[in-house]
N, C-alpha and C positions, 0 to 999 in steps of 0.2 A: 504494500500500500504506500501510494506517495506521499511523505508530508506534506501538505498543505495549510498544518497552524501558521500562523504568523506571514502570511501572504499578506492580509489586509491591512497588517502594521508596519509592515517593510513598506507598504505603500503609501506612507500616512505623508505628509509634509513634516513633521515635529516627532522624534524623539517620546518615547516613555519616559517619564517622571517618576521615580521609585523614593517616594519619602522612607526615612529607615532602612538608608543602604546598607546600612554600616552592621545592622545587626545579622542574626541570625539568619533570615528567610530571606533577607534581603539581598544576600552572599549567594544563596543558590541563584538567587532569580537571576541575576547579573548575570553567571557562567549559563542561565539557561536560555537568556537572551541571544547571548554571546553565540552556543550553537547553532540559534536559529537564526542569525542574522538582523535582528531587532536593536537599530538604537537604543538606548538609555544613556538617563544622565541621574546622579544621586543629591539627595538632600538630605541629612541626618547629623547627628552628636557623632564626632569622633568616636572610634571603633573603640571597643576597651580591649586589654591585656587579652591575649590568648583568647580572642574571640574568633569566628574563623573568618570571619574579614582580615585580621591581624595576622594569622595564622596562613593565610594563603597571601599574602603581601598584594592585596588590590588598590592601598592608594594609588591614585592619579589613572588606574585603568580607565574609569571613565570620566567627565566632566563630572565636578561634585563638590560640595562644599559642605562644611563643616557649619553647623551653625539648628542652633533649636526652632523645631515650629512654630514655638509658640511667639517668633520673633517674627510679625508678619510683615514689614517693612522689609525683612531681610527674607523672607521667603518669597513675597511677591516680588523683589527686586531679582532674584534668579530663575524666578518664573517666566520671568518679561524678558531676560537673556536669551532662555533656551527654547521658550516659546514649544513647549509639548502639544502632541496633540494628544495624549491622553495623561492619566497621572495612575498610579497605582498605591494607593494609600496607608502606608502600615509602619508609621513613627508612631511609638506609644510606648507604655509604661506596659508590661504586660506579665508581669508574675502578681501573683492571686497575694502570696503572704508579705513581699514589698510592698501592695497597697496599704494593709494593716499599719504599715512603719510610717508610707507617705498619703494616706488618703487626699489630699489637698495636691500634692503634687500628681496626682494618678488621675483625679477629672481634672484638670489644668491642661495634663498634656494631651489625656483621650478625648477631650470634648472638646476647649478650645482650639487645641491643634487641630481637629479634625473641622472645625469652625473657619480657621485660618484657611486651610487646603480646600473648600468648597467656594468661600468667599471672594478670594484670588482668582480662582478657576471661570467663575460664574462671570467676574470683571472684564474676564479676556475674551478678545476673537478668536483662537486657537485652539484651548482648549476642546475636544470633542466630546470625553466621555472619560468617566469617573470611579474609578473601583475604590471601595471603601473597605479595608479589613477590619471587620470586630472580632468575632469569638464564637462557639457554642455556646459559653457561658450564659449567654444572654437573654437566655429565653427563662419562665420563670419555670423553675425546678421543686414540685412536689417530691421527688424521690422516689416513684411510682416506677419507675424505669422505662416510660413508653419516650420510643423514639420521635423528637422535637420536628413539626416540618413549621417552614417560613412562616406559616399565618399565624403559628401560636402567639400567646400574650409572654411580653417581653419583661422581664422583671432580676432586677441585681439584689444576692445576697450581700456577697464583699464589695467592699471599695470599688474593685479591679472590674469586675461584672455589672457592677451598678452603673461607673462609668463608661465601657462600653456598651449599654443602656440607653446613656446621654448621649454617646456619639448615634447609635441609631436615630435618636430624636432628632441629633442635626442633620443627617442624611436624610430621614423623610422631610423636614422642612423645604429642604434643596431642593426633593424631589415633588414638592408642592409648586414651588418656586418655579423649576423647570416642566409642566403642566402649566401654569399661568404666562409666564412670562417669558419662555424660552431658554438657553442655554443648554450647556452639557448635562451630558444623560450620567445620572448617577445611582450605582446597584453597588448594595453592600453584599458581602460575602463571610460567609461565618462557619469556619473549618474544625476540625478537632483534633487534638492534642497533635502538634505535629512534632514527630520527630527524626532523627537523621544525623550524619556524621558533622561533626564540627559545634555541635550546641555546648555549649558550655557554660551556658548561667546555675547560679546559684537554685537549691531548693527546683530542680526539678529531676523528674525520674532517670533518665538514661543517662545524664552527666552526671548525676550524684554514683551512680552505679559505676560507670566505668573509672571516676575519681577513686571509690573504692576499691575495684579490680589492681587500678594498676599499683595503688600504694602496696597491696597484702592485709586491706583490712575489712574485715565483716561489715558488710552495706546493710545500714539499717533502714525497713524497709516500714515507712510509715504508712496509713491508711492500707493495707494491701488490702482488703475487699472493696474498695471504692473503684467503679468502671470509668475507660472514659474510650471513645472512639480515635484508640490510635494510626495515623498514617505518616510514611514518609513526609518529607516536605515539599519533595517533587509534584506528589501529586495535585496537593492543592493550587501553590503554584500556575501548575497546565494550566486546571480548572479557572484561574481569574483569567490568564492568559485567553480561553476559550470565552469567559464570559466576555474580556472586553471586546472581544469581535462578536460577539452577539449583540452586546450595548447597543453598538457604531449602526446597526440595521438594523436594531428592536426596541422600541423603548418602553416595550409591556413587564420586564419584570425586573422589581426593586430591591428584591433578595435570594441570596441562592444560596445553600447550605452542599459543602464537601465533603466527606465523611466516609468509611469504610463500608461494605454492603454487608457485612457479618457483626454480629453482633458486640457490643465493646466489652475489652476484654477486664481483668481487673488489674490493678499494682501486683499483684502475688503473680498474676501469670504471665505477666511482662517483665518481672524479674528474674523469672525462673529458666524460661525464654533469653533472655542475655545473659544467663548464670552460666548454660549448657551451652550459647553461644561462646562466650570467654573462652571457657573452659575450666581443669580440675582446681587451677587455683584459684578462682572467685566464691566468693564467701556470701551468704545471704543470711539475715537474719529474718524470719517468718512471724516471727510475732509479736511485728511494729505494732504501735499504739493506735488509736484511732482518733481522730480530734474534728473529722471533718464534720462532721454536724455542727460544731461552731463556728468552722470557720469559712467552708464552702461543701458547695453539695458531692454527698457521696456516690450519686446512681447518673450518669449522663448518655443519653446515646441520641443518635443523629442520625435523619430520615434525609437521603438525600438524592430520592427519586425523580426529582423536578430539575437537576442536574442531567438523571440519565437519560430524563426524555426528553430534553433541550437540545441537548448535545453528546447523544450516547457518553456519557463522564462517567466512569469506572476505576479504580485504581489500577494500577502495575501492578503494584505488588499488595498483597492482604496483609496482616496485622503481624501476624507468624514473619513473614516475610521483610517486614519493614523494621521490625527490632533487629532479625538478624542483621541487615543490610546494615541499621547503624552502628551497630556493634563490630560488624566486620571492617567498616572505615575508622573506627579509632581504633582497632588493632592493626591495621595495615600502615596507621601513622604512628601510636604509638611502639607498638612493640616491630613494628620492621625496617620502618622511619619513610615512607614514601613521601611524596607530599603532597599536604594538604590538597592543594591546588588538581592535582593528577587523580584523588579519589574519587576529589567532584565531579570530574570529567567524564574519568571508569564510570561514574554511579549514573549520571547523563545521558551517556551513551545506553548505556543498557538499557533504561528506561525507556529508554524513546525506540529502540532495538526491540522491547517487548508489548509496548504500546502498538509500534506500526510494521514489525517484522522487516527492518528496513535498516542493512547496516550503512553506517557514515561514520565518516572520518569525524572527532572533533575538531572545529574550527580553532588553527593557531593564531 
């Protein structure tokens, strides 16, 4: 099958816009740009220490600067430089128990900043079309365990989810706005737990895991009966990449949910899962504590049929598949030393290899 994502972005006049280079998601998207031949330009906080933006040495690969959303002088001034036709939305605050520490700072940057990047966008002639990342989180969570689709009611327990909440409120305003008054077509999108080679924040599952693996020490394993819908980071990823070419020729729908097609698995079996990946010397402890009923919900799973019938959207790889894959990138960097950069590549390649049956060189 021939690739044909990203035909209609190669043809834009302006560059993608990826607020949140620097972080996480935003490291893959760049090298997944990169293979499809898709401009971009970044906007985000300086990379931190052994993050894998730092870790695959991408300053200066693309146009980008350094500088916070929530500075909108200084973001609409690089807006009006590079003049995007689209933007893809995901500078945020985005671990659940940081918000606890920074609540003030966590709706500041999810809400205003996302306030910033609709408001800019709506100003200009160029701008086209809008991708907004929020969260699963966002939807309100009885603990019933029925999987979430787009029209449920929206409601935040923590900080972190609450104000991804707010940032919804400002996308549907926009999208109010854009219904009355014209401008770019803006569709929020809301993923689950993503994971993959190179995360390495604080207080989440697979980087706390492999931090343990590689010291020789017993990974203490919190909440392990709480589910959540885990996928590579690749996949979601596609998925904006497909909606915003959906956007660009539809402007019927304003949310779209990415998500595993099996059911979410729990902490205990995604640890277990990266134990037997490692190997004999990873250590787990099984009878972590539980606290999430105070602090975020324990049961999450994600309906995300309205993706498949959009745009046939299915993962690569399933949940089994997607620990291991991360797991086998920080062993091929840690323990064999390849680099970062060439994981992402392998992991790219493959992907798009078992997406479309269609081998390619990656683009140097």
């Amino acid at each position: 099958m021939e690739l044909k994502l990203g035909d209609q972005l190669r043809a834009l006049p302006g560059p993608i816009l990826i607020t949140g280079h620097t972080g996480f998601k935003g490291t893959w998207l760049i090298f997944l740009l990169e293979y499809l031949g898709i401009p971009c330009v970044g906007y985000s906080l300086a990379p931190e220490k052994d993050s894998l933006y730092d870790r695959a040495k991408l300053e200066g690969r693309i146009p980008e600067i350094y500088a916070d959303i929530r500075d909108f002088s200084s973001y609409k001034k690089f807006l009006n430089t590079h003049r995007p036709s689209t933007v893809i939305h995901m500078a945020a605050q985005p671990l659940v128990l940081q918000s606890y520490n920074a609540p003030r700072d966590t709706f500041d940057v999810n809400v205003m900043g996302t306030v910033n990047v609709l408001d800019a966008a709506f100003a200009s002639d160029y701008v086209q079309a809008i991708i907004g990342v929020t969260t699963d989180k966002v939807y309100r969570n009885d603990n019933l365990g029925r999987a979430f689709v787009e029209s449920d009611p929206l409601a935040g327990k923590d900080p972190y989810s609450a104000s991804k909440v707010g940032a919804e409120a400002a996308i549907a305003s926009w999208q109010q706005i854009q219904k009355i008054s014209g401008g770019p077509i803006v569709v929020s999108v809301r993923a689950g737990n993503v994971i993959g080679g190179g995360d390495w924040a604080q207080n989440r599952l697979i980087p706390d895991l492999v931090r343990a693996f590689i010291s020789g020490q017993v990974a203490e394993i919190r909440n392990p009966k709480s589910t959540r819908p885990w996928q590579h980071v690749l996949d979601p990823l596609f998925g904006y990449l497909l909606t915003l070419e959906h956007a660009l020729e539809d402007n019927s729908v304003t949310a779209i949910n990415f998500a595993p097609t099996e059911k979410s698995f729990t902490v205990a079996e995604v640890a277990q899962i990266a134990r037997e990946s490692w190997g004999d010397s990873a250590k787990i402890n099984h009878s972590g504590y539980e606290f999430t009923e105070q602090l975020e919900s324990s049961q999450l799973h994600l309906d995300s049929s309205l993706s498949q019938q959009l745009f046939g959207f299915s993962g690569s790889w399933n949940q089994t598949e997607s620990i291991r894959k991360s797991i086998d990138w920080w062993k091929r960097v840690l323990l064999i030393g390849m680099a970062p950069s060439d994981c992402v590549k392998e992991d790219i390649t493959e992907f798009l290899n078992t997406k479309f049956q269609k081998i390619d060189k990656f683009n140097q």
